[in-house]
C-alpha positions as CSV (number, residue, x, y, z in Angstrom):
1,X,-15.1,16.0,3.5
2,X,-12.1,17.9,2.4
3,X,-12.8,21.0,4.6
4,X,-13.8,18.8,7.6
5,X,-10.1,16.7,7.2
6,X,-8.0,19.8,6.5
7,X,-10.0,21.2,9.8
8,X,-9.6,18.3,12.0
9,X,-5.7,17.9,10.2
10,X,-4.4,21.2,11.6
11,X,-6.2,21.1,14.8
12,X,-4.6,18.3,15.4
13,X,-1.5,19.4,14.4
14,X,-1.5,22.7,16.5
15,X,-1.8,20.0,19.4
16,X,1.3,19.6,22.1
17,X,0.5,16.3,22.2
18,X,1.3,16.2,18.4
19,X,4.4,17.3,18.8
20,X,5.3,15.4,22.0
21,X,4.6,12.5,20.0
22,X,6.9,13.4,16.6
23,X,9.6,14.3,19.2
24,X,9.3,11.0,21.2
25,X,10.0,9.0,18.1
26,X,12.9,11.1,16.5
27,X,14.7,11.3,19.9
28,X,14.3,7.4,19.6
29,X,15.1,7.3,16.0
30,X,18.5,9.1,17.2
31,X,19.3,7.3,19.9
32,X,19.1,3.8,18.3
33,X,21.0,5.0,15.0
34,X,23.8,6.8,16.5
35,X,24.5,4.7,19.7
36,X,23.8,1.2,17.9
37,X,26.5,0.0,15.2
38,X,23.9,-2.5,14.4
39,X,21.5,-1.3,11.9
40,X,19.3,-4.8,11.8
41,X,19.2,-4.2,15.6
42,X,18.1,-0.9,15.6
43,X,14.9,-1.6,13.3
44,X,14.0,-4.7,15.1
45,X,14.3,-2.5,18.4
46,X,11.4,0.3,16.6
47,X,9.4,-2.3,15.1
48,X,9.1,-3.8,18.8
49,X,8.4,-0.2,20.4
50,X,6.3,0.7,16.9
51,X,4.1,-2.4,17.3
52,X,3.0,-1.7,20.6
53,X,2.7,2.1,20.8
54,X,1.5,2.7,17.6
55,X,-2.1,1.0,18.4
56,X,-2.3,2.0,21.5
57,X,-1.7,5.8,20.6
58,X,-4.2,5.5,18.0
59,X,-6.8,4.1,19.8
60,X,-6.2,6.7,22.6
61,X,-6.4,9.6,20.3
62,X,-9.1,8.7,18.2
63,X,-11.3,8.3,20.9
64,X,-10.5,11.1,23.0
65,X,-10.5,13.5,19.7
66,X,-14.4,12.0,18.9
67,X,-15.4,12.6,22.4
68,X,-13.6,15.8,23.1
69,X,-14.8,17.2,19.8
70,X,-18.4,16.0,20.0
71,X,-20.1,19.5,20.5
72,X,-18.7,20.5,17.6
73,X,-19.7,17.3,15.2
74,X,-23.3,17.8,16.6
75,X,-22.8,21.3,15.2
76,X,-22.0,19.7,11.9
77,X,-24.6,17.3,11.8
78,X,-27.2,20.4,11.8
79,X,-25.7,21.4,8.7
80,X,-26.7,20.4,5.5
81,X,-23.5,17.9,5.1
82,X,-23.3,14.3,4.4
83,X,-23.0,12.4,7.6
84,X,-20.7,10.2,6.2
85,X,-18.2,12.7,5.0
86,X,-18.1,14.3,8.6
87,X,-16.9,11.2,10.5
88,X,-14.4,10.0,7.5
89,X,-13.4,13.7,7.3
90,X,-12.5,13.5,11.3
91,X,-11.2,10.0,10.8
92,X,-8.7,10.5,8.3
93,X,-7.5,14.0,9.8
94,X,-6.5,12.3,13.0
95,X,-5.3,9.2,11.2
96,X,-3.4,11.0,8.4
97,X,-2.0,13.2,11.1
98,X,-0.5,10.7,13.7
99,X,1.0,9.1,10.6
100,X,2.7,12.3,9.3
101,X,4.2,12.5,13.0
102,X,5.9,9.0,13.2
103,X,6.7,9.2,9.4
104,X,8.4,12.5,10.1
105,X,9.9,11.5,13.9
106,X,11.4,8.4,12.2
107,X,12.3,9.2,9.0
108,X,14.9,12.8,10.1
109,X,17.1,10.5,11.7
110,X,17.2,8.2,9.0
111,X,18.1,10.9,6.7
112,X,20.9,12.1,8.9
113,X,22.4,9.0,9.2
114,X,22.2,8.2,5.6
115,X,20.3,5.2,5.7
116,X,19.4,6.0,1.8
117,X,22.6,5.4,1.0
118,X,22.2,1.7,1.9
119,X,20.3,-1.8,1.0
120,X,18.2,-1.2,4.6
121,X,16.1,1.5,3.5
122,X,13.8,-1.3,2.5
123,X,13.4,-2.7,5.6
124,X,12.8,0.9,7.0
125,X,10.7,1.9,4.5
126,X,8.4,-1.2,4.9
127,X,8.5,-0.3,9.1
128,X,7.1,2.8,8.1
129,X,4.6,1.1,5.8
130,X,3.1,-0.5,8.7
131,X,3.2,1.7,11.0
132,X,0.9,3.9,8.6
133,X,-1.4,1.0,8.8
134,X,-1.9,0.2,12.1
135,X,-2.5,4.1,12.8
136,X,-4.8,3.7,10.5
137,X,-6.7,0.7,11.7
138,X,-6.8,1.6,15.3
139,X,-8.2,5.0,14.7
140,X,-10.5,3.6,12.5
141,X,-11.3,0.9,15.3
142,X,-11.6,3.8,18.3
143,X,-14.3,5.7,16.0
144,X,-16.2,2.2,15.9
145,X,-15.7,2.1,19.6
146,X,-17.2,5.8,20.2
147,X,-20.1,5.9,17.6
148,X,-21.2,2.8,19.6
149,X,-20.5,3.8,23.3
150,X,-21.9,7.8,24.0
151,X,-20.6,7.4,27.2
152,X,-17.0,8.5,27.6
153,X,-15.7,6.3,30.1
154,X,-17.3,3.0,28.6
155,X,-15.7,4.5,25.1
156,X,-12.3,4.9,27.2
157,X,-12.4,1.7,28.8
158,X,-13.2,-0.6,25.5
159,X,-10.5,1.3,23.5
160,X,-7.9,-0.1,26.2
161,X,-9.2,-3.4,26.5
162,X,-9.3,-3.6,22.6
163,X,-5.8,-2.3,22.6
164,X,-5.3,-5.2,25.6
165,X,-6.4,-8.1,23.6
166,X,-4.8,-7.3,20.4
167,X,-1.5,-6.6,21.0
168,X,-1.5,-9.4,24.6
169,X,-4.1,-11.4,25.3
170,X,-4.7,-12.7,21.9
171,X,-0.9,-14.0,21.1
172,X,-1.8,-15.6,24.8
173,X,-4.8,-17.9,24.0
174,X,-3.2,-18.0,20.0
175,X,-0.5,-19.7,21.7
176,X,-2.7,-21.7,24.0
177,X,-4.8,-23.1,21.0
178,X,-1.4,-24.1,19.4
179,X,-0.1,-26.3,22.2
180,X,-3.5,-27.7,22.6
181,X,-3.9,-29.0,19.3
182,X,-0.2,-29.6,18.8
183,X,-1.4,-33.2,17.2
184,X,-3.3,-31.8,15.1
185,X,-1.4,-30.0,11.3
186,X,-1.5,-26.4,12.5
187,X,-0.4,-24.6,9.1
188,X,-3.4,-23.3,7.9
189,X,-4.3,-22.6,11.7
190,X,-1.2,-20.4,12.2
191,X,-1.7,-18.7,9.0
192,X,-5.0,-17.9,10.1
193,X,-4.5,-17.0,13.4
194,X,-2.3,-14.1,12.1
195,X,-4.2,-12.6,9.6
196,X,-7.1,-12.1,12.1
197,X,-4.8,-9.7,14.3
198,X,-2.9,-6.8,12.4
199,X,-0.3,-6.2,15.0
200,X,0.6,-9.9,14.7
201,X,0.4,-10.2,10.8
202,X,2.9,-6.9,11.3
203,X,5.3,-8.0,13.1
204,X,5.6,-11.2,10.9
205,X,6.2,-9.3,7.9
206,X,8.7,-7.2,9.1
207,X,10.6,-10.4,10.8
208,X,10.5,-12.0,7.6
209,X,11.8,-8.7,5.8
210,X,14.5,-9.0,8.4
211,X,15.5,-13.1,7.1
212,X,15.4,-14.2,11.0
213,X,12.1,-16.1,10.5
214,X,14.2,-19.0,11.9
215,X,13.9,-18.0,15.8
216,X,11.1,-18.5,15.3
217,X,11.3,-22.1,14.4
218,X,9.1,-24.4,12.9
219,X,6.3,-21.9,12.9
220,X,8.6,-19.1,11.2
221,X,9.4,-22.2,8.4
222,X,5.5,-22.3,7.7
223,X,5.3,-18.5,7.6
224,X,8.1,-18.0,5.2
225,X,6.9,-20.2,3.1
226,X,3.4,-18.3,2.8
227,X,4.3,-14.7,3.5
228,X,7.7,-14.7,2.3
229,X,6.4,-15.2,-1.1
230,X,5.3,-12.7,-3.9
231,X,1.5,-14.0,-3.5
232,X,1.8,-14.5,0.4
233,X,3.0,-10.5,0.2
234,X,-0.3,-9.4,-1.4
235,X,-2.4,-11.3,0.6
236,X,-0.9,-9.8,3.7
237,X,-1.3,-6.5,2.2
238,X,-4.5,-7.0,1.2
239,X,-5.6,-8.1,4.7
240,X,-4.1,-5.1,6.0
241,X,-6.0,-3.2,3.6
242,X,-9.3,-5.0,4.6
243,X,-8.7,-3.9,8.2
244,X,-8.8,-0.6,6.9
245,X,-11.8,-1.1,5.2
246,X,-14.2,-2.9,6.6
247,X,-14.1,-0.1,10.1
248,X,-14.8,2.3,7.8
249,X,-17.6,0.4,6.1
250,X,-19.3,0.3,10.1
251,X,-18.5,3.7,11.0
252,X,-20.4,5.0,7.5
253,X,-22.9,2.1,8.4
254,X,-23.7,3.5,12.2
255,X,-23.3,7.3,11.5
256,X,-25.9,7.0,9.0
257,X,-28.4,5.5,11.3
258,X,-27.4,6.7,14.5
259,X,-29.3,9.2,16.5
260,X,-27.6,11.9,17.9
């Protein structure tokens, strides 16, 4: 599995689109730092573009890395090697290595500036943390998608409408179910409701990191009292960790029984 991540790692990062994609976000991490006074401001500002791009870019390339290097995996497969460790070995190459880019794009700037020299390299360090998981997730998610879909369009299409719901639609009929049951206690709904989408549970951590859970009212009140607590952290974590998990539970599940 080793050989196969290195492999898919460095092919990967010999990619334009690689570097297109570390470049994007430390021009971005240089704008915001050096043109903002507000360092608050400029997190919030990346963990808005971070919560949005970041899926999106990993569903995008995991799915067009599957399908564009499907000749060679088939190659693979003939060999005497473990199913399993070929897709995980693919997996984590293109997960680890979209990972290293944002790290990398984000973190120069923040070096420059000397943001180590100061109390927010906490709040940085945790945006980092979770953009590392949702690149993780949504690459494991588009391998889901293209182990199940052979067809490249169809594998296309579902990645974006996946990418659709979580990040838009979802907060959309969240929101409805809210107002609808508005006479009903909806703490354990909201809760709920959050954990079950990662960008969402995401972006309330880093808002509570932040201490402006109040705009959000009385909904941010419930969620700092659950997530802004030691055992409400771990649980979040651990959620986070379980969307990790459980897509690469299917994707060793399917490429052991899929016929290629």
């Amino acid at each position: 599995m080793l050989k196969i991540l290195k492999y898919s790692f460095f092919d990967l990062m010999r990619s334009r689109w690689s570097y297109v994609y570390f470049a994007f976000y430390l021009l971005l991490g240089v704008v915001l730092l050096f043109l903002n006074n507000d360092l608050s401001k400029a997190i919030i500002t990346l963990m808005n573009i971070i919560i949005i791009l970041v899926p999106l870019i990993g569903t995008v390339f995991g799915v067009m890395y599957y399908y564009n290097s499907k000749e060679f995996t088939e190659l693979l497969l003939a060999q005497p090697l473990k199913r399993s460790s070929i897709f995980l070995g693919q997996y984590l190459g293109v997960a680890l290595s979209l990972s290293m880019s944002l790290i990398l794009g984000l973190g120069i700037p923040f070096v420059i500036y000397g943001l180590f020299k100061s109390n927010a390299i906490w709040d940085f360090s945790l945006l980092l943390l979770i953009g590392g998981f949702l690149s993780l997730i949504f690459t494991a998610l588009a391998f889901n998608i293209t182990l199940s879909n052979d067809n490249k369009i169809k594998g296309v299409g579902y990645a974006i409408l996946l990418w659709l719901f979580l990040a838009i639609i979802y907060d959309g009929i969240f929101l409805m179910s809210l107002i609808l049951l508005e006479a009903y206690p909806l703490d354990k709904l909201s809760l709920a409701g959050t954990m079950l989408n990662p960008i969402d549970l995401s972006r309330i951590l880093i808002l509570l990191k932040l201490d402006i859970s109040a705009l959000l009212g009385y909904t941010g009140a419930v969620f700092k009292q659950f997530f802004g607590t030691g055992l409400g952290l771990i649980v979040s974590f651990l959620m986070l960790i379980t969307w990790v998990a459980a897509p690469l539970a299917r994707i060793i599940y399917v490429c052991k029984r899929k016929d290629f």
